[in-house]
N, CA, C and O atoms as a GROMACS GRO file, in nm:
protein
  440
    1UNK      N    1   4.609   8.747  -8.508
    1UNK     CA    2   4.540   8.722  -8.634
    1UNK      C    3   4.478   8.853  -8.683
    1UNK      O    4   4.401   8.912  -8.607
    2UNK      N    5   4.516   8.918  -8.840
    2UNK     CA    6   4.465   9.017  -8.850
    2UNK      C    7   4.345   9.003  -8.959
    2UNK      O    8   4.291   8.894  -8.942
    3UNK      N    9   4.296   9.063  -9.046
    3UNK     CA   10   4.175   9.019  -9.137
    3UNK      C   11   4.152   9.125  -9.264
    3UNK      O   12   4.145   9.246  -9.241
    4UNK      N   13   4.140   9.076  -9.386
    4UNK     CA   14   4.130   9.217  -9.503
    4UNK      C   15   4.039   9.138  -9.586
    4UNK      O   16   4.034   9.015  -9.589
    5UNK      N   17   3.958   9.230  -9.660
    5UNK     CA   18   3.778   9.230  -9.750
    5UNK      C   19   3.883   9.296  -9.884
    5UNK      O   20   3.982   9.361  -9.916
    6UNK      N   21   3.762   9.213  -9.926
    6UNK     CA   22   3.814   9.271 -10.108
    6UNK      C   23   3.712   9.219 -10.166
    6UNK      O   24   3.712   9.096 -10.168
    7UNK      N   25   3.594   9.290 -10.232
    7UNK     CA   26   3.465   9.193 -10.299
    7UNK      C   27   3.391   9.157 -10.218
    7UNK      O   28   3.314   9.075 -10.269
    8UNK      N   29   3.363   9.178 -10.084
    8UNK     CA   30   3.298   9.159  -9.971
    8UNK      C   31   3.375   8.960  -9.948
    8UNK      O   32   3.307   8.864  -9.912
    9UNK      N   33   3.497   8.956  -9.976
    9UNK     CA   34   3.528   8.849  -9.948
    9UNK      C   35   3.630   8.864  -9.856
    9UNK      O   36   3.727   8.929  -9.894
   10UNK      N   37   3.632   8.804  -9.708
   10UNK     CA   38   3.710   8.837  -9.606
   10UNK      C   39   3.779   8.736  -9.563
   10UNK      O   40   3.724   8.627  -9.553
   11UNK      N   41   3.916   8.752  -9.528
   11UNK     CA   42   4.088   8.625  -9.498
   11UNK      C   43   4.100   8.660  -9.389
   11UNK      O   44   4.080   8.775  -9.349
   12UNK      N   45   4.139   8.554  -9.314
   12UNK     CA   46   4.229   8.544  -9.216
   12UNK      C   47   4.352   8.578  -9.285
   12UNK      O   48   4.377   8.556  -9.404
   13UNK      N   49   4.442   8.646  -9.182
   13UNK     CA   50   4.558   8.624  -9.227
   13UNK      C   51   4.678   8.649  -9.102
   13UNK      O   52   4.650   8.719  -9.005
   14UNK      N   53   4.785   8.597  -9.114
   14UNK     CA   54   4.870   8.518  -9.010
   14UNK      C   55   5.014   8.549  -9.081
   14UNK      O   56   5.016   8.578  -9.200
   15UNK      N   57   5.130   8.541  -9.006
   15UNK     CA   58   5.262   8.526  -8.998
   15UNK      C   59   5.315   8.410  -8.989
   15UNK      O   60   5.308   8.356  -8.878
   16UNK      N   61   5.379   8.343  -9.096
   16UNK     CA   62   5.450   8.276  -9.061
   16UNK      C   63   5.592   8.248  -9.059
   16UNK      O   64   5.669   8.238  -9.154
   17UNK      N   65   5.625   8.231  -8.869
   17UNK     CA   66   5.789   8.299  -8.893
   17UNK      C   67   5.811   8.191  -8.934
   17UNK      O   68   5.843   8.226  -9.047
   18UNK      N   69   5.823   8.055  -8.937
   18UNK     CA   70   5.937   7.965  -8.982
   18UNK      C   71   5.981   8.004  -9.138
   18UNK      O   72   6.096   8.026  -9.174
   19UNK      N   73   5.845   8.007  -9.236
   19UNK     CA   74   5.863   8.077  -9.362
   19UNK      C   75   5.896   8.243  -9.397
   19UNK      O   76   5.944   8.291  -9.500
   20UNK      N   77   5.858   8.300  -9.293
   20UNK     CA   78   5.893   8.430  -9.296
   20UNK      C   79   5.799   8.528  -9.408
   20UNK      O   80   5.829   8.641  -9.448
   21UNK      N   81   5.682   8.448  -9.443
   21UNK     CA   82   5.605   8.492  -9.517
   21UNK      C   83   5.447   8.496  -9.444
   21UNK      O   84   5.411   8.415  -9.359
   22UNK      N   85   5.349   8.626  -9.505
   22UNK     CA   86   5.232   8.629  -9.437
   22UNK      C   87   5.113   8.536  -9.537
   22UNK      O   88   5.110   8.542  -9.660
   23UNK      N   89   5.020   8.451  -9.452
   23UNK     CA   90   4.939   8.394  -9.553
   23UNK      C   91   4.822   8.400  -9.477
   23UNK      O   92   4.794   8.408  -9.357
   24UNK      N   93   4.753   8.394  -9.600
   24UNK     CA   94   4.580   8.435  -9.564
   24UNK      C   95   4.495   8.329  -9.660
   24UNK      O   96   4.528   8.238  -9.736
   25UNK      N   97   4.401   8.373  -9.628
   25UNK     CA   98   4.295   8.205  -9.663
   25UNK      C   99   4.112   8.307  -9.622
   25UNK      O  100   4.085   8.392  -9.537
   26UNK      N  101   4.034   8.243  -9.723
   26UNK     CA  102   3.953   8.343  -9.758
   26UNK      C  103   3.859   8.246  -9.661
   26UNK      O  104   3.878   8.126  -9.646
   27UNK      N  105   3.765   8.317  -9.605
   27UNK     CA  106   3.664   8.232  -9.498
   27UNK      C  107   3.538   8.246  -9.535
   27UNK      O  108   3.489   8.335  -9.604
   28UNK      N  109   3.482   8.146  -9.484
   28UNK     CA  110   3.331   8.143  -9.551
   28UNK      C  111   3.274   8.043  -9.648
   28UNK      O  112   3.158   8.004  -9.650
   29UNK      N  113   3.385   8.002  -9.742
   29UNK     CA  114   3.397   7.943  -9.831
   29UNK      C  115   3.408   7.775  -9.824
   29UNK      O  116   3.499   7.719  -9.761
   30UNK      N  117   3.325   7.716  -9.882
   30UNK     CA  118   3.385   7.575  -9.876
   30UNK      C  119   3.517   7.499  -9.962
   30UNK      O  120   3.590   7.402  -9.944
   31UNK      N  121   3.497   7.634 -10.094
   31UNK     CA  122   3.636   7.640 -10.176
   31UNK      C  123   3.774   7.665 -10.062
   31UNK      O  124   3.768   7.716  -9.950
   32UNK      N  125   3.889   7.613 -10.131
   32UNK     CA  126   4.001   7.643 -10.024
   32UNK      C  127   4.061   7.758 -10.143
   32UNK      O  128   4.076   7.726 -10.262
   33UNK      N  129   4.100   7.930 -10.073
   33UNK     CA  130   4.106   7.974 -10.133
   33UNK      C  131   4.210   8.043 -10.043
   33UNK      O  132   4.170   8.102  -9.943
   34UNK      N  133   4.376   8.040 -10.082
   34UNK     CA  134   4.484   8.041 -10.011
   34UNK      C  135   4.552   8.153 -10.058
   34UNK      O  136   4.528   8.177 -10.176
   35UNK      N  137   4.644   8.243  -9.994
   35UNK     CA  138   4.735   8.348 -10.057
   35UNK      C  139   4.827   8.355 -10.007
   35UNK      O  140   4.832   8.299  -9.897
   36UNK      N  141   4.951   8.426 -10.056
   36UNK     CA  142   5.090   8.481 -10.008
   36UNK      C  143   5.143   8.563 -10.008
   36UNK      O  144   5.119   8.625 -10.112
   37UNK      N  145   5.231   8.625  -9.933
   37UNK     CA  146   5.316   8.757  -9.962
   37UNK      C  147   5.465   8.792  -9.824
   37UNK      O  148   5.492   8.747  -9.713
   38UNK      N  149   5.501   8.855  -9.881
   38UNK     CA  150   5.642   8.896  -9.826
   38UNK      C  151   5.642   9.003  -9.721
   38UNK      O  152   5.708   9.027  -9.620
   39UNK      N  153   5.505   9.079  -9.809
   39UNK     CA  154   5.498   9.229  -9.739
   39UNK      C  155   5.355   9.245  -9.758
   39UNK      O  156   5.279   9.166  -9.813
   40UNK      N  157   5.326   9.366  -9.700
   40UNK     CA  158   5.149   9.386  -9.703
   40UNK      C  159   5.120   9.382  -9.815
   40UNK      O  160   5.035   9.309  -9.865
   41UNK      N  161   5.174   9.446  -9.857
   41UNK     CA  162   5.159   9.492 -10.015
   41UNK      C  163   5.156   9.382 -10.125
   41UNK      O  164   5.080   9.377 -10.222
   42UNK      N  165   5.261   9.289 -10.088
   42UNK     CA  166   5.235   9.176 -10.184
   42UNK      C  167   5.131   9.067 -10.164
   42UNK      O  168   5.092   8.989 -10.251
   43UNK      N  169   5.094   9.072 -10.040
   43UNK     CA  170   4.986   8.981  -9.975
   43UNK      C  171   4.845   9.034 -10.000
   43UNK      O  172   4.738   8.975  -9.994
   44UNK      N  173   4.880   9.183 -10.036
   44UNK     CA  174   4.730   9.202 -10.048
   44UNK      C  175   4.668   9.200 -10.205
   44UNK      O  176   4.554   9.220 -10.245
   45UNK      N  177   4.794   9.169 -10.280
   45UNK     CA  178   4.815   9.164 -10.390
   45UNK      C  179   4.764   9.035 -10.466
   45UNK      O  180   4.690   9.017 -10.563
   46UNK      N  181   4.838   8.949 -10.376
   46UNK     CA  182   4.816   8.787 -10.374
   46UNK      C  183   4.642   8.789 -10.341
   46UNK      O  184   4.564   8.730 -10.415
   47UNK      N  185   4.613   8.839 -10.262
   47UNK     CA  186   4.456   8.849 -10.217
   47UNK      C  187   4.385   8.888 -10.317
   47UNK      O  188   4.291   8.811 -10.339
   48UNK      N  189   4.392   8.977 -10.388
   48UNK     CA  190   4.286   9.012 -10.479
   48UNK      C  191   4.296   8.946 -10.599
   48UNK      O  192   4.205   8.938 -10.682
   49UNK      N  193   4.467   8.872 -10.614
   49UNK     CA  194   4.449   8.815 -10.753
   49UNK      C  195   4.368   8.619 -10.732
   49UNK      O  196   4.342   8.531 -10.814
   50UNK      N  197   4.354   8.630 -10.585
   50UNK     CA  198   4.318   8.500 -10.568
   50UNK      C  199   4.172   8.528 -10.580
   50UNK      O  200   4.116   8.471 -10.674
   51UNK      N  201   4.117   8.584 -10.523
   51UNK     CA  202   3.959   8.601 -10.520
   51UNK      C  203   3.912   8.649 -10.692
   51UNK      O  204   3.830   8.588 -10.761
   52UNK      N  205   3.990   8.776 -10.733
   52UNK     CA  206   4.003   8.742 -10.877
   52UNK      C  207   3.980   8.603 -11.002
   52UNK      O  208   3.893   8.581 -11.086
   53UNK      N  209   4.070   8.553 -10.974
   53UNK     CA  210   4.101   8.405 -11.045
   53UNK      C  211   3.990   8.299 -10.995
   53UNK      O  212   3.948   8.212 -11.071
   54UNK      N  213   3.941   8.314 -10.848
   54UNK     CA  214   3.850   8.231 -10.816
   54UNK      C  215   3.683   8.307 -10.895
   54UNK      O  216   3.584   8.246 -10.938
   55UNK      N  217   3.699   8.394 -10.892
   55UNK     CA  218   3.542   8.455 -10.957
   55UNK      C  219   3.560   8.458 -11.072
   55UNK      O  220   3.459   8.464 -11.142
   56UNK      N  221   3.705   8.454 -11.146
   56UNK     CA  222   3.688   8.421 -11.317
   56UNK      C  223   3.666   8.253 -11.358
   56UNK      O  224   3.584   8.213 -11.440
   57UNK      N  225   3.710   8.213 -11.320
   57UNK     CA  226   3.754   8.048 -11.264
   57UNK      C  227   3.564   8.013 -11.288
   57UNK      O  228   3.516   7.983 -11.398
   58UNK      N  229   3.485   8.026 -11.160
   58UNK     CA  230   3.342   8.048 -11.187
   58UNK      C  231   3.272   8.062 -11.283
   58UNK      O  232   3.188   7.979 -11.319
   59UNK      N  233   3.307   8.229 -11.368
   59UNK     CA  234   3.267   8.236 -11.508
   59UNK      C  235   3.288   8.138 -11.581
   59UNK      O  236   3.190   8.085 -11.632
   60UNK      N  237   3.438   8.078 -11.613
   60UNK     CA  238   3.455   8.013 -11.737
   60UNK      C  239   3.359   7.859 -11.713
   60UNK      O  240   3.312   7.780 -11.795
   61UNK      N  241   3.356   7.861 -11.560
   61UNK     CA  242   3.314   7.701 -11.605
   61UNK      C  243   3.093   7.684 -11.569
   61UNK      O  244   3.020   7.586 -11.564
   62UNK      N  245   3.062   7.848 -11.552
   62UNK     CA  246   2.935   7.817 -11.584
   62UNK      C  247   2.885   7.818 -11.440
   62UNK      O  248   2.771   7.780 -11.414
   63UNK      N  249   2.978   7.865 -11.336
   63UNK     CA  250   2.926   7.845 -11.174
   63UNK      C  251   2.881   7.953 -11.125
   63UNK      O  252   2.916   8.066 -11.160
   64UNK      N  253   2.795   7.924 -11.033
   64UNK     CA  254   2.787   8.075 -10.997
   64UNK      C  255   2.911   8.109 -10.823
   64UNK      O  256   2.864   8.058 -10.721
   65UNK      N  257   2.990   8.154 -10.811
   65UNK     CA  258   3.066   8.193 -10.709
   65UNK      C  259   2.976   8.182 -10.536
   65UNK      O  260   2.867   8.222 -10.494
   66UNK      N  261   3.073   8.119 -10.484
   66UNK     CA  262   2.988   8.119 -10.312
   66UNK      C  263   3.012   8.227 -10.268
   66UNK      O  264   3.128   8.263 -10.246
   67UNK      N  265   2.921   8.294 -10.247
   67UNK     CA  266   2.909   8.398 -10.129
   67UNK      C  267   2.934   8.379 -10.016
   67UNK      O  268   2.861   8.301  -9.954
   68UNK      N  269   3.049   8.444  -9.947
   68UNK     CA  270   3.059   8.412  -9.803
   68UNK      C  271   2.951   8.453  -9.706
   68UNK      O  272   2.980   8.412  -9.593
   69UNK      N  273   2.822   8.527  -9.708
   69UNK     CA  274   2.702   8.517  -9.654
   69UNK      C  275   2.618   8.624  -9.685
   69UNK      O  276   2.652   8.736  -9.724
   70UNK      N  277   2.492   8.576  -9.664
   70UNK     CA  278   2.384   8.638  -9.730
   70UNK      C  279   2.324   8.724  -9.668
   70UNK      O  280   2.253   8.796  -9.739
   71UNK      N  281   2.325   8.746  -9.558
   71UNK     CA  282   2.286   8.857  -9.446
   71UNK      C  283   2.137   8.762  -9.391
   71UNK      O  284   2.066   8.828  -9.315
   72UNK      N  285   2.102   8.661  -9.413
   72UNK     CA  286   2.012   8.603  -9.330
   72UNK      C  287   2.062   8.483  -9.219
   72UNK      O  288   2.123   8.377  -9.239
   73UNK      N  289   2.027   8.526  -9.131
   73UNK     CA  290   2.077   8.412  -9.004
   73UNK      C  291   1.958   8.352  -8.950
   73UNK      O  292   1.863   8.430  -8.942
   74UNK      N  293   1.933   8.193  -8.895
   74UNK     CA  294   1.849   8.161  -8.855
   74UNK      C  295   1.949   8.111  -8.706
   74UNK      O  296   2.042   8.030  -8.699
   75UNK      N  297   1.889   8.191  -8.603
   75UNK     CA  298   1.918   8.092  -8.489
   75UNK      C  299   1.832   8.036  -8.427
   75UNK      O  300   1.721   8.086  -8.412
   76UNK      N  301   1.886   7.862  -8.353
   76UNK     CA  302   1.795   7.803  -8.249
   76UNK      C  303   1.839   7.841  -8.087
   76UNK      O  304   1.959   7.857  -8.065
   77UNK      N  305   1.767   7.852  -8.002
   77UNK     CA  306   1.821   7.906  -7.889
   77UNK      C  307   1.735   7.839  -7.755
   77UNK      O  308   1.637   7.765  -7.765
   78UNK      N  309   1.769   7.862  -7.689
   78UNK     CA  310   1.691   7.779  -7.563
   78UNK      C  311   1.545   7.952  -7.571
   78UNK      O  312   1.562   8.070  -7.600
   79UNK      N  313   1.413   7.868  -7.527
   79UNK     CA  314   1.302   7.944  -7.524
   79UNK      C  315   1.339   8.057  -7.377
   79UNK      O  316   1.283   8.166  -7.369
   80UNK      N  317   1.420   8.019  -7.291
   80UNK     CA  318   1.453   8.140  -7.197
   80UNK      C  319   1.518   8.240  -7.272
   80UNK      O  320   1.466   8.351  -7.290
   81UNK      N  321   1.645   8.204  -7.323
   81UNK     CA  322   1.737   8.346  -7.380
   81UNK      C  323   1.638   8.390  -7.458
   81UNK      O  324   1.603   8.506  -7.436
   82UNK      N  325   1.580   8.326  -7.548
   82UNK     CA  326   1.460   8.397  -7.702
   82UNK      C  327   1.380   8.479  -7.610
   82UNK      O  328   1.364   8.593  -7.655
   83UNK      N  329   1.304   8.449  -7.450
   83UNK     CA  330   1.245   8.511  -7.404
   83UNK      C  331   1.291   8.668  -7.323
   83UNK      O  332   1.229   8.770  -7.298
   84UNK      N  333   1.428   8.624  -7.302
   84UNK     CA  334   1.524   8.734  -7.245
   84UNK      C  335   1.549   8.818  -7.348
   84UNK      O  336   1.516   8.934  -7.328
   85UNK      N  337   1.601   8.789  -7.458
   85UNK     CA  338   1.608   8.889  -7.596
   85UNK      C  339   1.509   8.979  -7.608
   85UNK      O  340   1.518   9.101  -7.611
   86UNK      N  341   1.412   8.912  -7.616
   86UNK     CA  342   1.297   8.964  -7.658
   86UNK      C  343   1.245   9.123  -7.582
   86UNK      O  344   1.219   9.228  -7.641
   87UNK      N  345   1.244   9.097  -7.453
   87UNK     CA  346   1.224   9.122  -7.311
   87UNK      C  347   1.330   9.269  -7.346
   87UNK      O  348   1.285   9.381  -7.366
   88UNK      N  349   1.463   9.236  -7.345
   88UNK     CA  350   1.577   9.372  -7.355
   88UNK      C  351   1.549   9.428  -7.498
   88UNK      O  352   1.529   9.549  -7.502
   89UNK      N  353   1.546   9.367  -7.607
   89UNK     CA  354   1.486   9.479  -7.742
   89UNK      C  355   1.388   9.551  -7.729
   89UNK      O  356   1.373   9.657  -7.790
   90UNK      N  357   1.277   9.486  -7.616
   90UNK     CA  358   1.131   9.591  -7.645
   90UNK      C  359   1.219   9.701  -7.495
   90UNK      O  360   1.194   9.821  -7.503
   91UNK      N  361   1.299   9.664  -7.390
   91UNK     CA  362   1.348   9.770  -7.293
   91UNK      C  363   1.417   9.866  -7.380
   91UNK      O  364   1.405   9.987  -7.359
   92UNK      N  365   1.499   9.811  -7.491
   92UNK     CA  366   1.578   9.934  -7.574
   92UNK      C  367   1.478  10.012  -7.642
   92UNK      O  368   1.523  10.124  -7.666
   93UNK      N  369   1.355   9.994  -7.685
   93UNK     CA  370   1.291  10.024  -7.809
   93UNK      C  371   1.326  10.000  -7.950
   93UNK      O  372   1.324  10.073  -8.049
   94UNK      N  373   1.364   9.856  -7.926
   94UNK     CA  374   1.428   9.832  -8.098
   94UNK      C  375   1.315   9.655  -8.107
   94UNK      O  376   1.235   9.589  -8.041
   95UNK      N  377   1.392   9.658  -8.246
   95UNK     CA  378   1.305   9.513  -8.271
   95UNK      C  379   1.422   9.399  -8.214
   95UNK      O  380   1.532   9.446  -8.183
   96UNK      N  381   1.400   9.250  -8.198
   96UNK     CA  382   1.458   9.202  -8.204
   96UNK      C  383   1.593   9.166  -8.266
   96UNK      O  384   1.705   9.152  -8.217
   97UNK      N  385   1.531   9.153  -8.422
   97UNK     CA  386   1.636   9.188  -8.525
   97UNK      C  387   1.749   9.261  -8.486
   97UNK      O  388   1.864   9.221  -8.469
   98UNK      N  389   1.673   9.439  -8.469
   98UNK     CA  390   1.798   9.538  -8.461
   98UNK      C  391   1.860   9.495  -8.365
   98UNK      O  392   1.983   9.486  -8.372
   99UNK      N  393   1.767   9.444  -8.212
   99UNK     CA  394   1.898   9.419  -8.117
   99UNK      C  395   1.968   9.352  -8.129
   99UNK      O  396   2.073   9.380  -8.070
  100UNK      N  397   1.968   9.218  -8.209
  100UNK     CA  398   2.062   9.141  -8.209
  100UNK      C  399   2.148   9.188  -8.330
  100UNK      O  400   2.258   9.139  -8.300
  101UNK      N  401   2.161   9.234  -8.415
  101UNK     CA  402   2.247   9.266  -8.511
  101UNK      C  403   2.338   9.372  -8.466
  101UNK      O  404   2.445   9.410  -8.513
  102UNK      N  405   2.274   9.408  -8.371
  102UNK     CA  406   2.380   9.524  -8.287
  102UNK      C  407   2.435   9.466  -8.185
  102UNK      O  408   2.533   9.527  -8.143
  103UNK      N  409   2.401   9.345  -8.114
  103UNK     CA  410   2.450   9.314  -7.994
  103UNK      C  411   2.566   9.207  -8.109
  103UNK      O  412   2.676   9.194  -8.056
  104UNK      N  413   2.557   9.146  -8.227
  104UNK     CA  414   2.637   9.116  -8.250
  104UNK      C  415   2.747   9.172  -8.379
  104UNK      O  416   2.836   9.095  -8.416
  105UNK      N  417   2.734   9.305  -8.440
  105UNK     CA  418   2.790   9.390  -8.446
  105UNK      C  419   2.922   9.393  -8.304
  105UNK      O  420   3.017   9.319  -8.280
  106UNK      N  421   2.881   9.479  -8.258
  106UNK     CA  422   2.949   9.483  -8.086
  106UNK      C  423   3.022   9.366  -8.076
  106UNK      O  424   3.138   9.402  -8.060
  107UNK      N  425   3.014   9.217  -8.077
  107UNK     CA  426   3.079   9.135  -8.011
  107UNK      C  427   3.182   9.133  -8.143
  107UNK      O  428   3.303   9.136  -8.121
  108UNK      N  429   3.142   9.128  -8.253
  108UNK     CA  430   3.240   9.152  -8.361
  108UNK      C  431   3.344   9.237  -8.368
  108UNK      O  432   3.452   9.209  -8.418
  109UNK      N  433   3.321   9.319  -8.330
  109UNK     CA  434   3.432   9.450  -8.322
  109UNK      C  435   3.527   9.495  -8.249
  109UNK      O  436   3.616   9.577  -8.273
  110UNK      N  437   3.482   9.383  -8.078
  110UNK     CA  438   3.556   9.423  -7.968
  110UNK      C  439   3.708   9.275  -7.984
  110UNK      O  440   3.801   9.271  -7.903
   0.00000   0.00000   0.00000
């Protein structure tokens, strides 16, 4: 599974041999927001004219477009890990926050 941003809006996107075509599908979204292509090039093509059409689509009818996320996360967690977090951000010298946005940065990337 590989993945491409356009508008800060980010697809899965996949092979499919029976069709022999690559398709991608925008995440985040509760809209279903689907694309196609032959080649990178046309898929990525298909990608921007879909996210396109979906943010004009919005305008005409008065909506405002879903953001696939806002940069605020609330997690619930058992009071040990919150206490263990806590515990390794003040060992790093960072805040909580930073550590976790970096510890999950990191799990994102690997």
């Amino acid at each position: 599974m590989s993945s491409m941003t356009y508008k800060s809006y980010t697809a899965r996107v996949e092979y499919d041999e029976r069709d022999d075509v690559f398709v991608g599908r925008v995440l985040g979204l509760q809209s279903i927001l689907s694309f196609e292509g032959n080649s990178v090039e046309a898929l990525k093509t298909a990608f921007e004219e879909a996210v396109n059409d979906y943010l004009k689509e919005c305008l005409e009818k008065g909506l405002a477009p879903e953001k696939p996320a806002s940069g605020k996360l609330l997690l619930r967690l058992a009071p040990e890990l919150h206490g263990q977090a806590m515990v390794a951000a003040k060992a790093a010298g960072k805040s909580l926050n930073q550590w976790v946005a970096e510890a999950l940065h990191r799990a994102v990337r690997s």
